[in-house]
N, C-alpha and C positions, 0 to 999 in steps of 0.2 A: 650201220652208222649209229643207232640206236644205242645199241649195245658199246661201240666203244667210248660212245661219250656217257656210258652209264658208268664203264668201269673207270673211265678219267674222274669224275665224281667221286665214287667209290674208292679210288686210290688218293685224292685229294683231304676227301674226309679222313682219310686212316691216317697219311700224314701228317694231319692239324691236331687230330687224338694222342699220335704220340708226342708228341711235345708241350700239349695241355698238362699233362700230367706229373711230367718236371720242372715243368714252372710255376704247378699250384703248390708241390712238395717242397720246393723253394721258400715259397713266398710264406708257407707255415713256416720251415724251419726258420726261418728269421723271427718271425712271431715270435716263436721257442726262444730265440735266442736274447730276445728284448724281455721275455717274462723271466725266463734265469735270471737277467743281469737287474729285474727289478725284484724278486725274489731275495735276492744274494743282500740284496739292499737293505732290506726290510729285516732279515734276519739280523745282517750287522750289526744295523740302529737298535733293535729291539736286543741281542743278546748284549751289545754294551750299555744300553739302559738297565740290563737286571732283568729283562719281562717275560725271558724265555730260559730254561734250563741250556746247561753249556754242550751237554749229551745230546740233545736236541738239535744246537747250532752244527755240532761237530758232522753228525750224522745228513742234516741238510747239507753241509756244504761239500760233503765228499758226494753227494749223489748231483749239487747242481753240477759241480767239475766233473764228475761222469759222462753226465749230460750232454755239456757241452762239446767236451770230446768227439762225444757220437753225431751231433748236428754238426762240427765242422767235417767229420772225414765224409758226412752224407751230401754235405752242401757242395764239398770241394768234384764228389765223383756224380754231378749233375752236369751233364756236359750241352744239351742247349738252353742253358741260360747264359747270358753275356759276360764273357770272363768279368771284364773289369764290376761287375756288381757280384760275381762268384768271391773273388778275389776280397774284396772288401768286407762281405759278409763272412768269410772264415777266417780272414785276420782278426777280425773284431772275435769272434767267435773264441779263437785263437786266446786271444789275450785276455778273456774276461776267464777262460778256463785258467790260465794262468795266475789271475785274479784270486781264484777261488782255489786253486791251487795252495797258495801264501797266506790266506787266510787261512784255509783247515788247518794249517799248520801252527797259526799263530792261537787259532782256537783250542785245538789240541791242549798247547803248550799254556790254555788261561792267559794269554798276553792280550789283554784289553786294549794296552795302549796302544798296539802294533794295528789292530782291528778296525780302530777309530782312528789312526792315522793313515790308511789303506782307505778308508771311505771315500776320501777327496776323489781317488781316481778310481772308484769306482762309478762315483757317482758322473764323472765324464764320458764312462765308457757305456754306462746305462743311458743317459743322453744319445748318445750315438747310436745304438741298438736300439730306438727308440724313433730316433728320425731315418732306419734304415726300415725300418718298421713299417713306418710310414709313410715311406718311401714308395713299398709295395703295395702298401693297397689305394697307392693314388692312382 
């Protein structure tokens, strides 16, 4: 009797282990994905002020789009966490790589105006990554 309610326990805990672990791996990638889209920000604002070199910008934004990439395909193959907060967190994910996608390009290309006209929506989409953010650690 002893014994099987040792291993009911013992099998309880193992189950609760394994799904701690995809939902603390989660709740970073969101992290991740709130400090890109503030990062991406800050780069913006500062290479269209002048304050940063454009090699610099160019080089940041292809590695935040990288990034991003890799946190939505890792967020999306997390499978106990609850779709619908999966789902939203790699859209966002999604779209901010896309983001920084159209930027590198427009950096690339030295097109300032494109940059600082691409701000508005980033800075919605940092917002959002921001209260998904914070979401998870409430």
């Amino acid at each position: 009797m002893r014994t099987a309610a040792l291993c009911l326990c013992l099998a309880a805990l193992a189950a609760a282990g394994c799904s701690a672990p995809a939902s603390r791996q989660f709740d970073e990638s969101v992290q991740h994905v709130a400090s890109n889209a503030s990062t991406m920000n800050m780069l913006a604002e500062a290479w269209c002020e002048g304050r940063i070199p454009l090699a610099y910008a160019v080089r940041t934004a292809d590695l935040a789009q990288r990034n991003l990439g890799r946190l939505a395909e890792s967020m999306q193959s997390l499978g106990p966490v609850a779709t619908e907060r999966r789902e939203a967190a790699v859209r966002l994910a999604r779209e901010l790589e896309a983001w920084a996608e159209r930027t590198h390009g427009a950096l690339e290309r030295g097109d300032r105006e494109a940059v600082e006209s691409a701000l508005g929506e980033l800075r919605l989409l940092e917002s959002e990554a921001r209260r998904q953010a914070q979401d998870e650690t409430s």
